[in-house]
DRENPAVO-605967 format. One record per residue (C-alpha): residue number from 1; y negated, z, x. Coordinates in steps of 0.02 Angstrom, whole numbers, plus 50000, padded with zeros to 5 digits. Layout:
! residues N
+-----+-------+-------+-------+
:   k :    yy :    zz :    xx :
+-----+-------+-------+-------+
: NUM :     Y :     Z :     X :
...
+-----+-------+-------+-------+
//
This chain:
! residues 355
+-----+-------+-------+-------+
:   k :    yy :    zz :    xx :
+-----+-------+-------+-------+
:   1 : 50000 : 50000 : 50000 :
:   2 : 49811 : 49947 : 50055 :
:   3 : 49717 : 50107 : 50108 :
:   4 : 49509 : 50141 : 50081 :
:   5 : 49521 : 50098 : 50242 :
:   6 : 49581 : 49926 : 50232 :
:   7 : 49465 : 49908 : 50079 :
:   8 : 49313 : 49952 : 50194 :
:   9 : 49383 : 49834 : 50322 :
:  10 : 49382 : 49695 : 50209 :
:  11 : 49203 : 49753 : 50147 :
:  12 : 49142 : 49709 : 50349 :
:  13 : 49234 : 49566 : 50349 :
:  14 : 49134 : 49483 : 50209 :
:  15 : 48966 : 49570 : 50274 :
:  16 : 48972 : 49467 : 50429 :
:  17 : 48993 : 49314 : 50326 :
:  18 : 48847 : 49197 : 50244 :
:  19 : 48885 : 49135 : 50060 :
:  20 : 48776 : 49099 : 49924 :
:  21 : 48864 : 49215 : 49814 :
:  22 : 48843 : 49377 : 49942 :
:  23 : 49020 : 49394 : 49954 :
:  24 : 48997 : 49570 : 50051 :
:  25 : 48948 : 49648 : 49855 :
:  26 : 49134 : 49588 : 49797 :
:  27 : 49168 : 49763 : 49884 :
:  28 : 49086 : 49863 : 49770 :
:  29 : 49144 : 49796 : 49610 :
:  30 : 49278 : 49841 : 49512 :
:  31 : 49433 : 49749 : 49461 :
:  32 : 49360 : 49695 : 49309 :
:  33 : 49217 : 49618 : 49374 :
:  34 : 49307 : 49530 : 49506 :
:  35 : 49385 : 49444 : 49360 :
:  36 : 49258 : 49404 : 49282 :
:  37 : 49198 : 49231 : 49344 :
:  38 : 49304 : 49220 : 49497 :
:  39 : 49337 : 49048 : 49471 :
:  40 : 49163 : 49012 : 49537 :
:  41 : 49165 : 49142 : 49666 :
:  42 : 49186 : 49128 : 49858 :
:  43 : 49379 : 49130 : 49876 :
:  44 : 49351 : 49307 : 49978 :
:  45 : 49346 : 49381 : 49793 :
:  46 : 49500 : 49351 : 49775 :
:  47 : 49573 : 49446 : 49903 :
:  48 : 49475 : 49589 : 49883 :
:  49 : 49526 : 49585 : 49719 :
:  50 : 49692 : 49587 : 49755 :
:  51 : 49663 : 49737 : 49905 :
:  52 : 49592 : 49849 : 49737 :
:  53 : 49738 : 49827 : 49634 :
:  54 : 49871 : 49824 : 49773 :
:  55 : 49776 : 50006 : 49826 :
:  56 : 49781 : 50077 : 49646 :
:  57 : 49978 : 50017 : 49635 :
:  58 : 49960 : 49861 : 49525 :
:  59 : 50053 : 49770 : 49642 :
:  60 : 50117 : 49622 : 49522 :
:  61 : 49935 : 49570 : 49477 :
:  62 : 49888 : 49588 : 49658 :
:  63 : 50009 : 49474 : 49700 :
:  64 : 49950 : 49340 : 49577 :
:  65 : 49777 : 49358 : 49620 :
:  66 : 49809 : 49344 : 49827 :
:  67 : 49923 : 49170 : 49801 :
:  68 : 49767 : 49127 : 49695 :
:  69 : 49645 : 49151 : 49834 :
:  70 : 49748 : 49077 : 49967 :
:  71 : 49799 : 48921 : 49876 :
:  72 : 49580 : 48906 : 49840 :
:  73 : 49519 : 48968 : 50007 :
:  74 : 49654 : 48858 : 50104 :
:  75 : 49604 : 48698 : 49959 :
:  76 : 49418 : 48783 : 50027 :
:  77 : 49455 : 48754 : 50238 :
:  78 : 49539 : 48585 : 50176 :
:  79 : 49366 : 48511 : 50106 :
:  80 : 49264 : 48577 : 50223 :
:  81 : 49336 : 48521 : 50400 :
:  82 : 49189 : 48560 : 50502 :
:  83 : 49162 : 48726 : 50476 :
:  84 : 49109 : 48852 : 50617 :
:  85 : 49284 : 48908 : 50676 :
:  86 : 49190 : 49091 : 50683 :
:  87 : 49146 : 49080 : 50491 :
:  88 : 49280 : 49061 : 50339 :
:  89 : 49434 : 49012 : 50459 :
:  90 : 49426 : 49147 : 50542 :
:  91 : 49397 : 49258 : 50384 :
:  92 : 49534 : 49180 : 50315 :
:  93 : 49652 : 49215 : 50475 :
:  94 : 49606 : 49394 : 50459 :
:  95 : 49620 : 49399 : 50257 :
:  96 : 49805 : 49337 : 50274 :
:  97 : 49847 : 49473 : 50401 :
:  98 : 49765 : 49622 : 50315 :
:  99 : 49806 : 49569 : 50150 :
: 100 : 49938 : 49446 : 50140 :
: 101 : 50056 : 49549 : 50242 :
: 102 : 50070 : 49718 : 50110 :
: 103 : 50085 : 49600 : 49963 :
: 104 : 50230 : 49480 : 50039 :
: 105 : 50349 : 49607 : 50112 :
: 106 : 50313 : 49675 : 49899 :
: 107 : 50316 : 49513 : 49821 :
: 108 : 50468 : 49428 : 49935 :
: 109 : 50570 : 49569 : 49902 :
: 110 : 50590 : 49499 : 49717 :
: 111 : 50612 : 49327 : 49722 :
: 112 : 50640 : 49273 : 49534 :
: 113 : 50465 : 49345 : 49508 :
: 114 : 50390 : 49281 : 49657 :
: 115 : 50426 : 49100 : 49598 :
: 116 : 50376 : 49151 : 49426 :
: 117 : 50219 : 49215 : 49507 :
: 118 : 50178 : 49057 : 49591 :
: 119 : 50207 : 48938 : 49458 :
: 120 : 50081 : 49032 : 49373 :
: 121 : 49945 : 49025 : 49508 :
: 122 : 49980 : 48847 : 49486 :
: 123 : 49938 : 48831 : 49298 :
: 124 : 49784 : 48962 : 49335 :
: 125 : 49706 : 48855 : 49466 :
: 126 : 49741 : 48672 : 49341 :
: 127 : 49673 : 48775 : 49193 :
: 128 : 49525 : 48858 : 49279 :
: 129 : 49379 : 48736 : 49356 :
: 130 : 49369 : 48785 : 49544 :
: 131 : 49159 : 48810 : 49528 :
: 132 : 49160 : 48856 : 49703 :
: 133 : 49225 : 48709 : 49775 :
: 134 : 49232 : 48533 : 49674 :
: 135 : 49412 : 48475 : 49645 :
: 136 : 49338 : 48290 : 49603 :
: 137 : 49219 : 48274 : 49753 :
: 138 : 49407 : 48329 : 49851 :
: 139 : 49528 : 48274 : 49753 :
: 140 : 49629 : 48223 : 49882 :
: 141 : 49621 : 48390 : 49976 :
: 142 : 49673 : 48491 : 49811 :
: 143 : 49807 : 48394 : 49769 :
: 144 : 49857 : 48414 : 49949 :
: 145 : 49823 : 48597 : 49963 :
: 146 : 49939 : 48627 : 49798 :
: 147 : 50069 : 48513 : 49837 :
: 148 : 50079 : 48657 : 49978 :
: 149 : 50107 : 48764 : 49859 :
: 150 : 50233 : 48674 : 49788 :
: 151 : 50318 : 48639 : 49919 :
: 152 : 50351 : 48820 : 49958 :
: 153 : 50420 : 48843 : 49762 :
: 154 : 50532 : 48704 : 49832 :
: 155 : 50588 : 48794 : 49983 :
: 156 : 50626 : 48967 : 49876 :
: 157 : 50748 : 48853 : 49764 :
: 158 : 50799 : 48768 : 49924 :
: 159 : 50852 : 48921 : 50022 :
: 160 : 50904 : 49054 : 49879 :
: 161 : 50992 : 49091 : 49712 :
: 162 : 50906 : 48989 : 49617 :
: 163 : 50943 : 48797 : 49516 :
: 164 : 50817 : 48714 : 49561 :
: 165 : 50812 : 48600 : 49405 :
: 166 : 50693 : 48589 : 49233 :
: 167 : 50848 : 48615 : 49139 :
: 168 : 50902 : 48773 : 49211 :
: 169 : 50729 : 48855 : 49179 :
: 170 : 50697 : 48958 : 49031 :
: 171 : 50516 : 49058 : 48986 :
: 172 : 50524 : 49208 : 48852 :
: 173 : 50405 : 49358 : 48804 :
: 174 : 50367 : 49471 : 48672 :
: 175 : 50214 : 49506 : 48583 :
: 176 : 50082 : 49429 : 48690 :
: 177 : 50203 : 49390 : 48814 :
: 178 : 50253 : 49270 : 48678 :
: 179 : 50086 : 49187 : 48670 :
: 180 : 50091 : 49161 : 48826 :
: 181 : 50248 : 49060 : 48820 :
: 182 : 50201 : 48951 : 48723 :
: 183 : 50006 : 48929 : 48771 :
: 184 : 50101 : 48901 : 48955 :
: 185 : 50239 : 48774 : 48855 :
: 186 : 50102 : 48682 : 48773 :
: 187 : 50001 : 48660 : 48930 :
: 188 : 50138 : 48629 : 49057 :
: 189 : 50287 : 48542 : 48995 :
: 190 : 50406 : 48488 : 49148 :
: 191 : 50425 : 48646 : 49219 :
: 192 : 50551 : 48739 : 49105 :
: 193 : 50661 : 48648 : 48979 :
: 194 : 50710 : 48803 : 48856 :
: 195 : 50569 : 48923 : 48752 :
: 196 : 50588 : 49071 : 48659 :
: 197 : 50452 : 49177 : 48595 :
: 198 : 50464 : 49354 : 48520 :
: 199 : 50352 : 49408 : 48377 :
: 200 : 50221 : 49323 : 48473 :
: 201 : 50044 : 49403 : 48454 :
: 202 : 49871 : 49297 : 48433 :
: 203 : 49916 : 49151 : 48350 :
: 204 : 49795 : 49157 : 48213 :
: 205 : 49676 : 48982 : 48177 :
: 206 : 49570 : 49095 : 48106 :
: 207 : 49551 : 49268 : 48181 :
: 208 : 49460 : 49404 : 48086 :
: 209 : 49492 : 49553 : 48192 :
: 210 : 49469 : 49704 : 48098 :
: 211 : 49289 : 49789 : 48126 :
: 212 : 49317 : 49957 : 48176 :
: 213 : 49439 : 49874 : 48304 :
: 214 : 49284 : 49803 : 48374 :
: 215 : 49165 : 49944 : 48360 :
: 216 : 49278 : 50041 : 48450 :
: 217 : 49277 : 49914 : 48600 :
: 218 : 49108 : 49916 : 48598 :
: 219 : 49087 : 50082 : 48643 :
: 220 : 49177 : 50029 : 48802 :
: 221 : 49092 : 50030 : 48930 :
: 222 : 49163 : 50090 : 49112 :
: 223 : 49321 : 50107 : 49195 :
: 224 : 49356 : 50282 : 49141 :
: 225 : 49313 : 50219 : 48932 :
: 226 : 49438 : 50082 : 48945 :
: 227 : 49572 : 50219 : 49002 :
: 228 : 49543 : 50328 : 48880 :
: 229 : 49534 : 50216 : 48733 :
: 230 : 49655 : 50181 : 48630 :
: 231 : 49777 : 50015 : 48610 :
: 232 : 49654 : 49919 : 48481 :
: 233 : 49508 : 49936 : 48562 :
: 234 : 49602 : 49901 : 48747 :
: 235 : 49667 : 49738 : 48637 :
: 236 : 49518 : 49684 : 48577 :
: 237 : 49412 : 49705 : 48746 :
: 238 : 49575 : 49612 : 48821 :
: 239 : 49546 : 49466 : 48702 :
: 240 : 49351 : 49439 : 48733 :
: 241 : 49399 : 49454 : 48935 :
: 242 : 49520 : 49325 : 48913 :
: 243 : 49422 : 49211 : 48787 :
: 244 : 49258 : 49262 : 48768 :
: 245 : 49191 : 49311 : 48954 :
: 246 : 49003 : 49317 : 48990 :
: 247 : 48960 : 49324 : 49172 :
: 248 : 48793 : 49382 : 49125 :
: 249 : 48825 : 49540 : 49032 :
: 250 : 48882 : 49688 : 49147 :
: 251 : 48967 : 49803 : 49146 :
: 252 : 49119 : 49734 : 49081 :
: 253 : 49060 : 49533 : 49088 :
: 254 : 49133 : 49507 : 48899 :
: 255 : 49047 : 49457 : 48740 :
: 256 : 49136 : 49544 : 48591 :
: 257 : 49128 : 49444 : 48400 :
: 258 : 49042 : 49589 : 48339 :
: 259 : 48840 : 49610 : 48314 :
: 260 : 48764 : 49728 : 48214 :
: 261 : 48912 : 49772 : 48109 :
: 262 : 48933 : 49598 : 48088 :
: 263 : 49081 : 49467 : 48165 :
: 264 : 48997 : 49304 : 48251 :
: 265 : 49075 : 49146 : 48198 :
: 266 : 49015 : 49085 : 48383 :
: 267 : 49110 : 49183 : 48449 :
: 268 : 49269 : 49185 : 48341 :
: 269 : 49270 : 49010 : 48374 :
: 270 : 49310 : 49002 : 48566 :
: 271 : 49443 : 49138 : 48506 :
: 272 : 49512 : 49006 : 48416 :
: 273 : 49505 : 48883 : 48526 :
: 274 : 49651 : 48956 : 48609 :
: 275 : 49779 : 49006 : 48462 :
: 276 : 49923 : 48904 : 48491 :
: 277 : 49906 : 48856 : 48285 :
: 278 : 49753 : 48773 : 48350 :
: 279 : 49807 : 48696 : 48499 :
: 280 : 49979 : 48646 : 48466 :
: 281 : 49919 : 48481 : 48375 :
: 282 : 49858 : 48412 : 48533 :
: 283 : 50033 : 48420 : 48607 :
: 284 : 50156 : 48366 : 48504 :
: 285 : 50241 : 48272 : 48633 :
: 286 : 50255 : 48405 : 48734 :
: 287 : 50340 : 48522 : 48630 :
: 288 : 50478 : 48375 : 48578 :
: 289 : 50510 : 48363 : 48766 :
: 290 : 50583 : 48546 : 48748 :
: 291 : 50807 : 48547 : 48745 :
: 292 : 50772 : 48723 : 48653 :
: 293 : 50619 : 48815 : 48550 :
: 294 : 50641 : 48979 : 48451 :
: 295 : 50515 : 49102 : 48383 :
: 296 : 50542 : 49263 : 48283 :
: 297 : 50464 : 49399 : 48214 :
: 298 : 50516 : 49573 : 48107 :
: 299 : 50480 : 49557 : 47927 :
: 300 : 50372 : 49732 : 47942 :
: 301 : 50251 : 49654 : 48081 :
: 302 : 50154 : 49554 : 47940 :
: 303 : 50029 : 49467 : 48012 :
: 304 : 50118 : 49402 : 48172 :
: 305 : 50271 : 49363 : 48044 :
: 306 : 50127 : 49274 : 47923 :
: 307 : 50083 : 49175 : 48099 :
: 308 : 50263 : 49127 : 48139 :
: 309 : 50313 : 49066 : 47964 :
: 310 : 50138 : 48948 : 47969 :
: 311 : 50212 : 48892 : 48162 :
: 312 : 50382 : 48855 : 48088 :
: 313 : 50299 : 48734 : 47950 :
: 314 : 50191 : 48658 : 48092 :
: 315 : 50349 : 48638 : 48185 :
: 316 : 50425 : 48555 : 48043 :
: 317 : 50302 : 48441 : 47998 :
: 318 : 50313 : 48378 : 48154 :
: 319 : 50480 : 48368 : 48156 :
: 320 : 50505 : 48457 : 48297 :
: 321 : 50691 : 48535 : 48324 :
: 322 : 50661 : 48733 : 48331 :
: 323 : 50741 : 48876 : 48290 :
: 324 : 50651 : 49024 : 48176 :
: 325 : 50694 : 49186 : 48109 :
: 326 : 50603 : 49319 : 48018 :
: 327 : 50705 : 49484 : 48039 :
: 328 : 50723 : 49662 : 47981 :
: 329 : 50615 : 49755 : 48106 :
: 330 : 50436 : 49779 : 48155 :
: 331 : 50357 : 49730 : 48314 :
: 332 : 50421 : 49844 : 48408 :
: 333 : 50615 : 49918 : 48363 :
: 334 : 50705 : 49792 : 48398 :
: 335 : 50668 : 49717 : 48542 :
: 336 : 50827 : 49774 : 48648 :
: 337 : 50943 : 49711 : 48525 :
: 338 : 50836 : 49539 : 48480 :
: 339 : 50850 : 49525 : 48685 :
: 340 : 51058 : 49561 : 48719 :
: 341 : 51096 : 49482 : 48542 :
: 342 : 50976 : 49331 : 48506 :
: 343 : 50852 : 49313 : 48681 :
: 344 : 51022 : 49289 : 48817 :
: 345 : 51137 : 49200 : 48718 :
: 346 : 51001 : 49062 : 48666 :
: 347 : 50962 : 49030 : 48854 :
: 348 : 51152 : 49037 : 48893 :
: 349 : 51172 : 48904 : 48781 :
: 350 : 51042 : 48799 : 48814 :
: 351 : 50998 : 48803 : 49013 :
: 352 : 51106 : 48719 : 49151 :
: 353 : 51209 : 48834 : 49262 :
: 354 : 51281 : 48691 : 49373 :
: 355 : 51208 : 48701 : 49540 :
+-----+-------+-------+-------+
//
């Protein structure tokens, strides 16, 4: 684990380097607004970002957020070939040494999740416009610089226990875990051939989030608030940092859809922009290129089991081949059995085993 000490390291580090974006105050922000516009940010965000939450013992999301920096500052060195060896080379050098070496003996000591973990910094970094460094003006150098990547996804199915095929990949999670499967499915199709999503949350087209949700969020605002509120509010603030940030309104860099005891349509619309029952229209192909789809929900979790039933008639309209089920359970009590009884035995069905 990454020690104050390293962290103040890494502070000097960035003090002793010029960037528009005074990369030295990265050090004195938190986690949260590291986030919070990093895909514009000097790529030395990144891995301070990842030294916080490697230090506080979030190691997974730390080693996300480091593959994210290095695969931007390396696409960053690639761009910019005459830079002062002194300046951003060497920063990077001494970034992968400090940083990169706690987070890969963690993250190469799991290697299912490792590869999971850099697929997704590959999807991040297509989804998220690099404002820091232009991916059209070197487009050659990014798709170089991620082909990198790649290439190293290549070598961990080349050299371990893994099947290194689209039809021997399968992507499932539960509650938002589920949205994510499919928002990832929708957006990314030739990676894994087989889907299934449990009671998957935030589907709506039309999202109303309850008010005193909101209110509560809005009282939010520090580290120690967002610990000690309660799962709503942590949802809802969760939401607006995923879909509604605002780069200009510290301290948590989020615009809620709340104003004066009132919800803003503005804003509920870029929430909506990213329900799958929204997007899902725009890739129809996608989703038929899929050997295997299911989606679920219990019968007591109403509105994600409202959600689910509306995605099983889109799915049908479409005639897209999917499996559906609306169960006895809430969103919660069933989970081990859905996953031993339903969740395994769909992917043993339907992914490749031959090597």
């Amino acid at each position: 684990m990454l020690s104050l000490t390293t962290v103040a390291a890494v502070s000097l580090m960035l003090a002793q380097q010029p960037a528009p974006a005074s990369p030295d105050d990265f050090s004195r922000m938190t986690p949260e607004q590291l986030k919070s516009g990093i895909q514009n940010a000097h790529p030395a965000a990144y891995y301070v970002l990842a030294t916080k939450l490697l230090a506080s013992g979030q190691k997974d999301d730390a080693a996300f957020w480091y593959y994210a920096g290095q695969l931007r500052f390396r696409f960053h060195l690639a761009a910019n070939q005459g830079l002062d060896p002194s300046g951003d080379p060497a920063l990077f050098a001494s970034f992968q040494e400090v940083v990169g070496r706690p987070v890969n003996e963690y993250a190469w000591g799991d290697l299912p999740a490792l590869h999971a973990t850099l697929e997704r910094v590959l999807v991040w970094d297509k989804q998220n416009k690099n404002g820091f460094t232009s991916t059209q003006k070197h487009a050659q150098a990014w798709n170089d610089t991620r082909a990198g990547l790649q290439k190293l996804i290549a070598y961990i199915d080349g050299h371990y226990r893994t099947i290194p095929n689209r039809t021997s990949r399968g992507l499932a999670g539960h509650s938002m875990g589920g949205y994510g499967t499919l928002r990832l499915a929708l957006k990314n199709p030739g990676i894994f051939s087989s889907l299934y999503a449990m009671s998957p949350c935030c589907l709506d087209a039309n999202p109303r989030p309850p008010i005193d949700w909101l209110e509560k969020a809005a009282k939010v605002g520090s580290d120690a608030d967002i610990s000690a509120a309660d799962f709503l509010a942590k949802a809802m603030l969760a939401s607006a940092a995923a879909w509604s940030p605002d780069p200009r309104n510290p301290p948590l860099y989020i615009t809620l859809p709340l104003e004066n005891g009132q919800l803003k349509p503005e804003i509920l619309m870029r929430w909506a922009a990213n329900s799958p029952l929204v997007l899902v229209h725009q890739y129809i192909p996608a989703l038929k290129s899929y050997r295997g789809l299911f989606v679920d929900a219990g019968d007591k979790d109403t509105g994600i089991a409202a959600n689910v039933r509306e995605l099983h008639g889109v799915l049908d309209t479409y005639g897209i081949a999917h499996g559906y089920e609306i169960y006895d359970g809430d969103h919660l009590n069933r989970i081990e059995q859905r996953l031993t009884e339903k969740v395994l035995p769909f992917f043993a069905e339907r992914l490749d085993f031959a090597k």
